[in-house]
N, C-alpha and C positions, 0 to 999 in steps of 0.2 A: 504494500500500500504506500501510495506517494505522500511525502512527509507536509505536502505543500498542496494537497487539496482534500477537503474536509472529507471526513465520515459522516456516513448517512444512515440514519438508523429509524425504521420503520416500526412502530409498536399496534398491533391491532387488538382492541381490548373492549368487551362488553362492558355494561355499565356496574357500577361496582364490583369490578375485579382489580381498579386501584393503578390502571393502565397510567391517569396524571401523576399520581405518586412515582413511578415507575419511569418516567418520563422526568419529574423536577429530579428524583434523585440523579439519573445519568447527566441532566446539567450541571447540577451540584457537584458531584464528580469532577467532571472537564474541568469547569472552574478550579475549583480547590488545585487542584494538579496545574493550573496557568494555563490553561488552554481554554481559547474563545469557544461560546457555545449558544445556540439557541432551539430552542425547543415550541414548538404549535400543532396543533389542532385542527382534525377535519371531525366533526359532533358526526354521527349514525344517528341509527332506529335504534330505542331499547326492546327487548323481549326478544332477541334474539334473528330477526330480521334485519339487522346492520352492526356494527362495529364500529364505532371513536376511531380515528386511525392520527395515534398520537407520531409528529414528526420532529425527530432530532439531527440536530447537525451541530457538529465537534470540528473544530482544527487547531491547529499547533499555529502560535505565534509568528507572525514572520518581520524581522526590522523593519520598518519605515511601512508597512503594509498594513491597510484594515480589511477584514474579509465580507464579504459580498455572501450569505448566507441564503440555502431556498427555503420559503415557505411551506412544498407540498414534492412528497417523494415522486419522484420520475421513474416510470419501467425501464429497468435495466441500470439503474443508478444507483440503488443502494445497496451499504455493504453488509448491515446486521436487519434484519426480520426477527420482531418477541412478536411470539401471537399468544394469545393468553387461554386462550382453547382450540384443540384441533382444527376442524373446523375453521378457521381464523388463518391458521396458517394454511387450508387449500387456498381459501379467495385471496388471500395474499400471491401465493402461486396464479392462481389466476389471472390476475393483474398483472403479472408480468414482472412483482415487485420483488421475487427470486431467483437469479440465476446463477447456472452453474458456474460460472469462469471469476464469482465476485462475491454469491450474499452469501453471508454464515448466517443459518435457520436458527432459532431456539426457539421451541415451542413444548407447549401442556398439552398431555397427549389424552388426558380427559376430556368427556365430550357432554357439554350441554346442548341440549336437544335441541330443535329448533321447533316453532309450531309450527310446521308440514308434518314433522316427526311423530308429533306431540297425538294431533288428529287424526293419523292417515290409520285407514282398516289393519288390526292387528299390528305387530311388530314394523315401527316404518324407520325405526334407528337405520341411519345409514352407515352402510361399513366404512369402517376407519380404514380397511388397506388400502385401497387406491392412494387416498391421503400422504399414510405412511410411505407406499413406496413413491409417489412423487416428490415428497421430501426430501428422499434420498437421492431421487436421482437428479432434481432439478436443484440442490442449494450444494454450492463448496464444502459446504459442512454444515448436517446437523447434529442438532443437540435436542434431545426429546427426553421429557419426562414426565410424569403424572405431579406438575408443582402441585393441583390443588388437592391431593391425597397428603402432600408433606405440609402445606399451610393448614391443613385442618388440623393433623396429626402435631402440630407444634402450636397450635392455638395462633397462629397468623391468617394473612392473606395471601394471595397467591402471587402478588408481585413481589415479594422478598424473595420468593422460592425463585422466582423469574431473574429477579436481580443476581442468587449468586448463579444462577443455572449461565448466564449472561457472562461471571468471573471466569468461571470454568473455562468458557469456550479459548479466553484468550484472543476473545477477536476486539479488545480494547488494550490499549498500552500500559496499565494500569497494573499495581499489582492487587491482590488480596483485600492488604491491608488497607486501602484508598478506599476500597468498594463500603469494607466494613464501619472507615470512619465518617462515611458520609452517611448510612443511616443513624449511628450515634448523633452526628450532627444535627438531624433532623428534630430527634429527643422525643418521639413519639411513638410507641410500643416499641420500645428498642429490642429488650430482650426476645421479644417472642420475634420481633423480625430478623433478630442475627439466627435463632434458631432456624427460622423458615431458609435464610439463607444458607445455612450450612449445608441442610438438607437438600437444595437446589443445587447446589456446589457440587455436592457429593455424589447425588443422581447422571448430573450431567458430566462427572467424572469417570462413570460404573463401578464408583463405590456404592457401602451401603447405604441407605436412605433411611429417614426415620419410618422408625418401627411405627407401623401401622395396629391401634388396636384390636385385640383377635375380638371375633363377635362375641354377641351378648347369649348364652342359653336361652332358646323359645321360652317367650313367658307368654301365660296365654290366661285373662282374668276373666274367671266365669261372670262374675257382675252381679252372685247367688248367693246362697246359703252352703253349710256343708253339704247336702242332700247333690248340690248342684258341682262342684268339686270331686267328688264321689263317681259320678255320673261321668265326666270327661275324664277320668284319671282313668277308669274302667275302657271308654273308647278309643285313650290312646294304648290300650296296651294290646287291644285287638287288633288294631291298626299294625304293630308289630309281630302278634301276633300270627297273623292271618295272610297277611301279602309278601312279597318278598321287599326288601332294603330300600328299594329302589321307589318303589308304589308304596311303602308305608313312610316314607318321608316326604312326597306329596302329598300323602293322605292329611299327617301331621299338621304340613302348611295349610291344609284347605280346612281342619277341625278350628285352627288358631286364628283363621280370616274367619270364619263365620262365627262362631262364637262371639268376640269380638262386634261381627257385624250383629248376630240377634241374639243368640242366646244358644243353649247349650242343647235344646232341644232342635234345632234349626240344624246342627252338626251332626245329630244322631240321626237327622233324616236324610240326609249328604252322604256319612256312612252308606247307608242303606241303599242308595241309589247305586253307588260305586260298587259296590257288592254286588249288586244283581249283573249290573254290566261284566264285572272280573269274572262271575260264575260261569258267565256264557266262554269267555277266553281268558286267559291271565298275561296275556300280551297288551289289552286294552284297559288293563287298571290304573297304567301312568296317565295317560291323555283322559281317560274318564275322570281320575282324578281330578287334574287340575283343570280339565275348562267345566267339568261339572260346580263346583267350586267359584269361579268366575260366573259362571250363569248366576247361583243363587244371592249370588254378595253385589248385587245388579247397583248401579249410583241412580239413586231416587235424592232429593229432596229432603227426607230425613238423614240420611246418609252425608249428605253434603253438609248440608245444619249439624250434624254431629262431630264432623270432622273439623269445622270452622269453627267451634266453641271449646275445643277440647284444650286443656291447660296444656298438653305437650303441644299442642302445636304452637301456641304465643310462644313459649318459652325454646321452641324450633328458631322462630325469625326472630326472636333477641339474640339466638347464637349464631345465627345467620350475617348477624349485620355487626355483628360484635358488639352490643350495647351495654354498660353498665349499670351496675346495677341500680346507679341515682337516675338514668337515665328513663325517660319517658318515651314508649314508643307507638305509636300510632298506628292500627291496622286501616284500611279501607279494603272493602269486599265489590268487585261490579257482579252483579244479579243479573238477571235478564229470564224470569219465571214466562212460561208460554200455558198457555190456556190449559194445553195434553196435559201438560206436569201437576196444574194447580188441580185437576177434576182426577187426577191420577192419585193425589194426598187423598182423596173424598175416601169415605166409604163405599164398597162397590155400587152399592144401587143407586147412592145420591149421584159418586159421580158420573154413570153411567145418564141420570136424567140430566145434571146440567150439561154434559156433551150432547143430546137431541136437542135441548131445547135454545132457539136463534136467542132470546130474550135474556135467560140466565146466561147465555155465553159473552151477550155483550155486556153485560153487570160486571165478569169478572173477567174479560178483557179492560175494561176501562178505569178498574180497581187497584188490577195488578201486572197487565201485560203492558209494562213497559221497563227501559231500562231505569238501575239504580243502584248508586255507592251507598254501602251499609259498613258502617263504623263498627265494627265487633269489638272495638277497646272501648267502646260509649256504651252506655245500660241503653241506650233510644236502639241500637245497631243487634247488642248482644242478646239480651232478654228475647224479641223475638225467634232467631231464631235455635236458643236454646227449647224457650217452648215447643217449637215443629221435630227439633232432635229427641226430645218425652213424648213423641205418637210414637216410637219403636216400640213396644208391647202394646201395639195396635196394628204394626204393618202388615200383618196375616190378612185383619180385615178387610184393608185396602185397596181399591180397584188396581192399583199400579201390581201390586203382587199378584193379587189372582189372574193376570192378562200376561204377567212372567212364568208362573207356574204352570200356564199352558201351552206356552209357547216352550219353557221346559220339557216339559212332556211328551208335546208334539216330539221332539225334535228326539229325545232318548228312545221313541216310538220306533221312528227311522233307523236310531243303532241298535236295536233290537231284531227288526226285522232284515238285515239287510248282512250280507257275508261279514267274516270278520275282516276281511280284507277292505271291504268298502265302509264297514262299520269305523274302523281305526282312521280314513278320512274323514268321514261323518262327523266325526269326534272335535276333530284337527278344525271343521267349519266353524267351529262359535268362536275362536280367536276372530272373526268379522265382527262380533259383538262386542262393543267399548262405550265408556267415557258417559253421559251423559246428552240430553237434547238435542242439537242437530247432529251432533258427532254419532251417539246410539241409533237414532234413527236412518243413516246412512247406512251407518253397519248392518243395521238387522233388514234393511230393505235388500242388500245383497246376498245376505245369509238367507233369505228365503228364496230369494230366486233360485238357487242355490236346490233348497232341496226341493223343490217345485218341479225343477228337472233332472231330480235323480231318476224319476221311475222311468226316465228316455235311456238311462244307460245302464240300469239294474241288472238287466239281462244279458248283459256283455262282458265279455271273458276280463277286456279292459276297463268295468265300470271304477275301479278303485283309480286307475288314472285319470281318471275324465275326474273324476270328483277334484283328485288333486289339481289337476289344470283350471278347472275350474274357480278354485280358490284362487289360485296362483291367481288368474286373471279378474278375481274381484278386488286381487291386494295390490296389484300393478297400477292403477288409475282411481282416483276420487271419485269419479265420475260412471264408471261403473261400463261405461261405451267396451272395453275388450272382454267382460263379461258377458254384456249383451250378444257382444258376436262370437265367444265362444258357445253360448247357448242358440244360437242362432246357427253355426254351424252341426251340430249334435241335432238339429230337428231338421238338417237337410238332409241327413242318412237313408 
């Protein structure tokens, strides 16, 4: 690198991952060491639709010379790339802002999701390898590590992990100890940032990293009496009892989700189902297992209310954002209740009249169908929907469950009657089934198409691949179009 024209260092950073901190300290840096430096700003989208793309430029003094700094990285012109999540560093490659003959990469090889990911039918996490290997092959050198695994695991943020992941490389003239004295300088979470840094340093050395804590043993709270206790201690042992390793530690996850979600008698009936399906084959006890499980623990309304009042989750985004303990923190909740959901809370028959009737629909369309922020740290925000979270020893009654229950049913109806071969597909179909309001409704609109046209391929030697393509082609598109014409071919046979 020529002594005499600056370094350029590209940072691409979601919003509070500390991308400006990460940014003042490598000016603070330059500076302190005598070398001219300035540091700016292109703002993104938050939520994970854009990235800050924070821009630094460094140079070494030259006599009688001032230097002429740029405001915004140019393709093919800079020499270090931070991306502060995977992700961050492809669209960086993207852009053109890594090349191989110039950028040194260092990048967090943790992946926060994006909302396509977040929404899309079944599992829509996009694979990290492509990523990883165009890292490799498009930057001089990379440096990857999971910093936000070592900023949690040291009680920091992920830009000190960044920072010493950054020392490591060696792609600053700097030694160690510069790096280390310019966070002391800063005087604000010192210790836990030199830790995070060490931990970044060490990573991107292939030394060790900080020790990540081992998990917690399943804790799973009946919500009961002893009677109730009793009862689930009994089910998990059947559970290992009865299935093999493999099925009875899904079994375990799906007693510990429902339980949780209703109650203990909710799980012995989840048992029950999985057992009839393992009876018929014991190849289909894992997939019955767990999408049996996800059908019954469905996100209604009370569900959502119960998870957004829960003292572990406040006490989640205080650790979240790192707030102390004097500190005050503020939640806001956006709502957006639709007509289906509010006559879905009803009792079945009530709300099965206010969905016929034009009158009652427009009363609680114009009551309740529209958008709104709910303060869940305010009694005006929290109070209500803790009350909707207390109809749970009423959900049984409720139209939204009894319209789950059969659509349940249906659908175990089909893995019943249907080879084990095509059955084990069958299974594999309610991964279409997610999320809540438009998202749920997407899903289950293509999960029915779904087995609507199974009885076209039932009778074919290859109906368990059709079912699989099938899926495959309601999970490829939001939209649902290479479904449609997968089904559309299958009824040209």
């Amino acid at each position: 690198m020529s002594a005499d024209r600056p370094i350029a260092i590209a940072i691409t950073a979601m919003g509070g991952q500390g991308g400006g901190v990460l940014s003042d300290w490598i000016v603070a840096l330059a500076e302190e060491n005598g070398w001219f430096a300035q540091g700016t700003s292109v703002p993104g989208v938050a939520q994970r639709t854009g990235a800050t793309i924070y821009y630094v430029e460094l140079i070494r003094p030259q006599p009688g010379r001032t230097p002429v700094l740029s405001l915004m990285p140019v393709p093919g012109e800079v020499d270090i790339v931070i991306a502060a999540e995977l992700m961050e560093a492809g669209r960086a490659i993207q852009r053109g802002l890594v090349t191989p003959d110039r950028t040194v990469l260092v990048a967090s090889t943790h992946r926060s999701l994006a909302m396509v990911e977040k929404i899309a039918s079944g599992d829509g996490t996009a694979d990290s390898g492509p990523v990883l290997a165009a890292a490799g092959n498009e930057a001089r050198q990379f440096f990857g590590a999971d910093c936000q695994a070592i900023a949690e695991a040291t009680g920091s943020v992920i830009s000190a992990a960044l920072f010493g992941a950054l020392a490591a490389s060696g792609a600053l003239p700097f030694p160690r100890t510069a790096f280390e004295a310019t966070i002391r300088g800063a005087g604000v979470g010192v210790n836990a940032s030199l830790a995070a840094f060490a931990g970044g340093f060490a990573a991107a050395k292939g030394e060790t990293v900080a020790p990540v804590a081992p998990a917690k043993p399943l804790s799973i709270p009946t919500g009961g009496g002893e009677a109730d206790r009793a009862r689930l201690c009994a089910l998990l042992m059947r559970a290992k009892a009865e299935f093999s390793p493999e099925a009875a530690e899904m079994l375990t996850h799906g007693i510990s989700r429902l339980v949780d979600y209703q109650d203990v008698a909710y799980a012995e009936e989840y048992f029950a189902l999985v057992t009839k399906i393992a009876a018929r084959d014991a190849g289909l006890a894992v997939e019955a297992a767990r999408h049996i499980a996800t059908s019954m623990a469905y996100d209604d309304v009370i569900r959502v209310a119960d998870l957004k009042t829960r003292a572990s989750r406040f006490n989640r985004v205080r650790g979240e954002i790192r707030a102390e303990a004097a500190q005050i923190v503020d939640t806001t909740e956006y709502m957006h209740p639709r007509l289906e959901e509010i006559c879905a809370t009803m009792p079945a028959g009530m709300g099965r009249m206010f969905e016929a009737s034009a009158a009652l629909g427009w009363v609680l369309r114009t009551l309740f169908d529209h958008p709104r922020r709910v303060r869940t740290t305010a009694l005006s925000g929290f109070v209500p929907l803790y009350l909707i979270a207390g109809l749970k020893p009423w959900r049984r009654r409720l139209l939204r469950h009894q319209r789950e229950v059969a659509h349940r049913d249906a659908w175990l109806g089909l893995v019943a009657d249907a080879r084990v071969d095509v059955a084990l597909e069958v299974l594999k179909c309610r991964r279409l089934v997610k999320g809540y309001s438009d998202t749920h409704s997407r899903g289950a609109g293509k999960f029915d198409k779904i087995m609507a046209a199974l009885p076209l391929v039932a009778a074919r030697d290859d109906a368990a691949d059709w079912v699989r393509r099938l899926r495959d082609a309601a999970l490829a598109d939001p939209d649902g179009k290479k479904l449609d014409g997968a089904i559309a071919t299958i009824r040209s046979f």
